[in-house]
N, C-alpha and C positions, 0 to 999 in steps of 0.2 A: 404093518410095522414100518415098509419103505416109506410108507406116506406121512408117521408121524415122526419120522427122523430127518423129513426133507421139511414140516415145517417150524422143527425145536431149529434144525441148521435157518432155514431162513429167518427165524426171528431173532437168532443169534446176529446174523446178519444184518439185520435193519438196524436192534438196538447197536452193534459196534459203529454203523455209520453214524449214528446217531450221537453215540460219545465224541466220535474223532473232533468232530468240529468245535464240542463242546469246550476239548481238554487244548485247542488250537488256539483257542479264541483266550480263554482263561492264560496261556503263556502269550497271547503280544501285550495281554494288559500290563506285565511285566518289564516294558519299556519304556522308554519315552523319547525327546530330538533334542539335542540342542542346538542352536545355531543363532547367527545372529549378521553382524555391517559391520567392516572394518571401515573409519574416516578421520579425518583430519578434525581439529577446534575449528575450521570453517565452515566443516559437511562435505569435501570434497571425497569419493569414496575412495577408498583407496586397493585397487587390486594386488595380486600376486602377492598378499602376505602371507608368513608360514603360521598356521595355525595347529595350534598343539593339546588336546584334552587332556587329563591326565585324572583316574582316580587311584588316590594312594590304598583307600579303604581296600578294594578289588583289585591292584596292583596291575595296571594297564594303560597302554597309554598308545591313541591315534593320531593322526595328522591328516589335514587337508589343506588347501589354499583358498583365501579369497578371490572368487570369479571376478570377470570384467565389472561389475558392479558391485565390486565391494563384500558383498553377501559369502558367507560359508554356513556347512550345514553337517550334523552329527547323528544322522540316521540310526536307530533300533540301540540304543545307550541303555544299558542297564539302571536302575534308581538309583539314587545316592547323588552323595555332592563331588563336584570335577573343579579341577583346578583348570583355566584355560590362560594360554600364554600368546600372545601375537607377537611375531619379530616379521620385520620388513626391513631393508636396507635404507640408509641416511635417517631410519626414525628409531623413536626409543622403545626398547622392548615393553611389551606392558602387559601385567599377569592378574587375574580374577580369580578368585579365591570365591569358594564356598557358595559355587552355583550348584542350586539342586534342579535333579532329574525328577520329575514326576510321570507316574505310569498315564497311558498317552495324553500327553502334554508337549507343548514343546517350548522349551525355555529359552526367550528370547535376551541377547545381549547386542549393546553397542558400544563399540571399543572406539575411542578416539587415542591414535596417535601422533604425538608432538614430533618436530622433527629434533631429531639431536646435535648437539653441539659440537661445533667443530674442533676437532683435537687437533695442534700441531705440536710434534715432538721435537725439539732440535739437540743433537748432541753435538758436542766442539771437539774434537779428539786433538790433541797437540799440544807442544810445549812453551812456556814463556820464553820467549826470546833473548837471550844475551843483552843484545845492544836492542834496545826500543826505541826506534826510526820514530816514533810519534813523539816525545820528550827530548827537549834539546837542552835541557839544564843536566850541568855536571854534577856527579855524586862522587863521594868518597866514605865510604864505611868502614871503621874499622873498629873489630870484637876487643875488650879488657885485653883480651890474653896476647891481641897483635900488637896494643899499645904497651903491655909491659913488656915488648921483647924490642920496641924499633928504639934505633941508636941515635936519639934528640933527646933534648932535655924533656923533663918530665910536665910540662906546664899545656894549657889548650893551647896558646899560642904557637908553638911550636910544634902541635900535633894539626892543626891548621895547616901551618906556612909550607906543611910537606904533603898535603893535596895538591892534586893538581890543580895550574890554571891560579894558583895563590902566586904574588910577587911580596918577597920581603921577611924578616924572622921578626921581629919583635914587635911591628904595629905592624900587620898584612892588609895584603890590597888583595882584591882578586875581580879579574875582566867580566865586567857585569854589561852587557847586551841587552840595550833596551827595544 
């Protein structure tokens, strides 16, 4: 009786080894890699980019950096499609859309980034000036309401002749600076 209970256990034994690697192997078919070369419209590679997976499907999201050569890589990635994003400094962010994973495969991309454009912001902060040192011509303005209140006759010539820098009431002269 010990002897056929030592070999129902041992064939229990063999056939579970037997599965394990079955049901091991069966779950990495269930991944895949993605990876790819970060570089320039020249081909120059471009290292230390932040590199960003993302799938919205499975809601998760990794990061890695491109190596000295350019090159990143996305180890044991679940199937389905990943959005991927590169940002690098002085260049323009640039995003990939509806790359699929296939179970072992590995999906190769290459990202060319342009360099970005240079922004300069300038703000003035301050006020116009009273007296503008740049303009040497004399002004005189005066609103409807200051002319019907000043004590001259009612005519332009005589709303003239009481600017400044005018000589005269009735034909005016005024020092003109050539």
């Amino acid at each position: 009786m010990k002897n056929r209970s030592f070999v129902a256990l041992a064939a229990l034994s063999l056939l579970a080894m037997l599965l394990v690697p079955a049901t091991a192997s069966a779950q990495a078919g269930q991944v895949g890699q993605l990876g790819g070369e970060v570089k320039t419209a020249t081909g120059v590679t471009l290292s230390g980019a932040a590199v960003t997976l993302v799938s919205v499907e499975r809601g998760f999201t990794r990061h890695t950096t491109s190596d000295a050569f350019g090159k990143f890589m996305f180890a044991v990635v679940p199937l389905g499609r990943y959005t991927v994003t590169v940002k690098l400094t002085n260049f323009e962010t640039v995003t990939l859309t509806g790359n699929l994973v296939e179970a072992e495969r590995t999906t190769a991309l290459t990202v060319i980034l342009k360099v970005a454009p240079i922004e300069a912001v300038t703000t003035v902060i301050g006020e116009t000036p009273i007296v503008d040192v740049g303009n040497q011509t004399q002004e005189t303005r005066v609103r409807v309401e200051e002319f019907a209140k000043l004590a001259i006759a009612r005519n332009y010539q005589a709303l003239i002749g009481a600017a400044a820098g005018v000589v005269g009431t009735g034909n005016v002269n005024a020092n003109v600076a050539l």
